[in-house]
C-alpha positions as CSV (number, residue, x, y, z in Angstrom):
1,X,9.8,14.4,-7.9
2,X,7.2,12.3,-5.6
3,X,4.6,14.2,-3.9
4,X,6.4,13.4,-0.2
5,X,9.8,15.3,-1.4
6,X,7.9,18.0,-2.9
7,X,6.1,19.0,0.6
8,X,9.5,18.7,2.1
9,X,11.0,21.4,-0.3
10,X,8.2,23.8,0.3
11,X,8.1,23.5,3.9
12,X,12.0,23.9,3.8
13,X,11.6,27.0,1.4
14,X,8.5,28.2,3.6
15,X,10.4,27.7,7.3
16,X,7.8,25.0,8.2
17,X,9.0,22.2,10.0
18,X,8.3,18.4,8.4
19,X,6.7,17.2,11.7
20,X,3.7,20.0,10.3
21,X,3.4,17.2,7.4
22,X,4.0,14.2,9.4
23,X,0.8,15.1,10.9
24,X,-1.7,15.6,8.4
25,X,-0.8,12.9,6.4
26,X,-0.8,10.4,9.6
27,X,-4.5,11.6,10.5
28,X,-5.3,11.3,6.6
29,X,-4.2,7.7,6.9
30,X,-5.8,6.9,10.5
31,X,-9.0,8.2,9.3
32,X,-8.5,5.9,5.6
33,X,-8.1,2.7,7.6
34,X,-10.8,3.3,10.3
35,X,-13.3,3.9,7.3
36,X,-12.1,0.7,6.1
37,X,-13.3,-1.3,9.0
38,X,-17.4,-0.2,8.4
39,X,-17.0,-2.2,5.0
40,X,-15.1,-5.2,6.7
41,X,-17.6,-5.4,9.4
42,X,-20.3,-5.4,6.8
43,X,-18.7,-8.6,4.8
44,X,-18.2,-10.3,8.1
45,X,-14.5,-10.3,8.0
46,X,-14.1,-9.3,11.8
47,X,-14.3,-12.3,13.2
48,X,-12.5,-14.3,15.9
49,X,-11.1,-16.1,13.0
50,X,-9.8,-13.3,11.2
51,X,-8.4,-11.4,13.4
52,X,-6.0,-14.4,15.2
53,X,-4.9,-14.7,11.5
54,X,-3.7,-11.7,11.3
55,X,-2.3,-11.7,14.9
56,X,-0.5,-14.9,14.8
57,X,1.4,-13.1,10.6
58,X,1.7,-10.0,12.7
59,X,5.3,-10.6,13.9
60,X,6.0,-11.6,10.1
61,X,5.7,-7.7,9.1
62,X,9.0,-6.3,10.2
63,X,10.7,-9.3,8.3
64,X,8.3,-8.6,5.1
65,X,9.8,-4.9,5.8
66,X,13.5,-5.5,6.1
67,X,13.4,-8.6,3.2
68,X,11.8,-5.1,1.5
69,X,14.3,-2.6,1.4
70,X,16.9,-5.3,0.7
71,X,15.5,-6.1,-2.3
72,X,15.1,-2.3,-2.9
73,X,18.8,-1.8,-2.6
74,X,19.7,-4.4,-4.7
75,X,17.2,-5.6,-7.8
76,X,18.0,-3.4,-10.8
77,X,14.9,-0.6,-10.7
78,X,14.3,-0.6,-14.2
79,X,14.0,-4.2,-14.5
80,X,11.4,-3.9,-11.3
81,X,9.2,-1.5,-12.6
82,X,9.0,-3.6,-16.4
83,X,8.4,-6.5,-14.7
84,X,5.8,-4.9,-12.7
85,X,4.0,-3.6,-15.0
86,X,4.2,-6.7,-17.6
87,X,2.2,-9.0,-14.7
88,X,-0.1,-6.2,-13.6
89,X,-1.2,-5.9,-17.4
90,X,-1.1,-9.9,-17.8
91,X,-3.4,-10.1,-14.5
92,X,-5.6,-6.7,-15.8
93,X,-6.5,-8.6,-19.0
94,X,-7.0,-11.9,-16.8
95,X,-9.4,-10.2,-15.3
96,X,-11.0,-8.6,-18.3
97,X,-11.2,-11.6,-19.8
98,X,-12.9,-13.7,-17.0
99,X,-15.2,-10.8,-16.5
100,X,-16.3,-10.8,-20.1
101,X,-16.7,-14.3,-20.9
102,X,-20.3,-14.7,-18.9
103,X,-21.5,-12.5,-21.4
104,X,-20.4,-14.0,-24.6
């Protein structure tokens, strides 16, 4: 059971409404990516240049969204999830790999 159903049971079971949950977890996430920005800042990727990049893909999100739960309704989920995992491994020992030769 993911953690998101297992607050909704309790706060079913406790007479809580979900809107007490939607809050806490949208100030957790606020606060996540407004920490994020102090490292951005620091590697100089605030820039004029960055951010018309990311206004000019912005409009492309809710197609990346909807092209998402498409492809969630239709691709087989066990097939997803071995795929998924075969190419993070193949990429994890990529990585190992060009991380460790240097030092050989």
């Amino acid at each position: 059971m993911p953690a998101d159903h297992h607050f909704q049971f309790i706060s079913c079971h406790c007479g809580w409404i979900k809107a007490f949950w939607w809050v806490p977890r949208w100030c957790f996430f606020t606060i996540i990516n407004i920490a994020k920005l102090i490292p951005y800042a620091w590697l100089g990727q605030l820039g004029s240049e960055h951010l018309m990049t990311s206004l000019v893909l912005l409009p492309l999100a809710p197609i990346g969204v909807q092209l998402g739960v498409y492809l969630h309704h239709r691709v087989n989920e066990e097939l997803f999830y071995w795929l998924s995992y075969l190419l993070l491994g193949l990429i994890g020992i990529k990585l190992v790999s060009e991380a460790l030769l240097p030092l050989l």
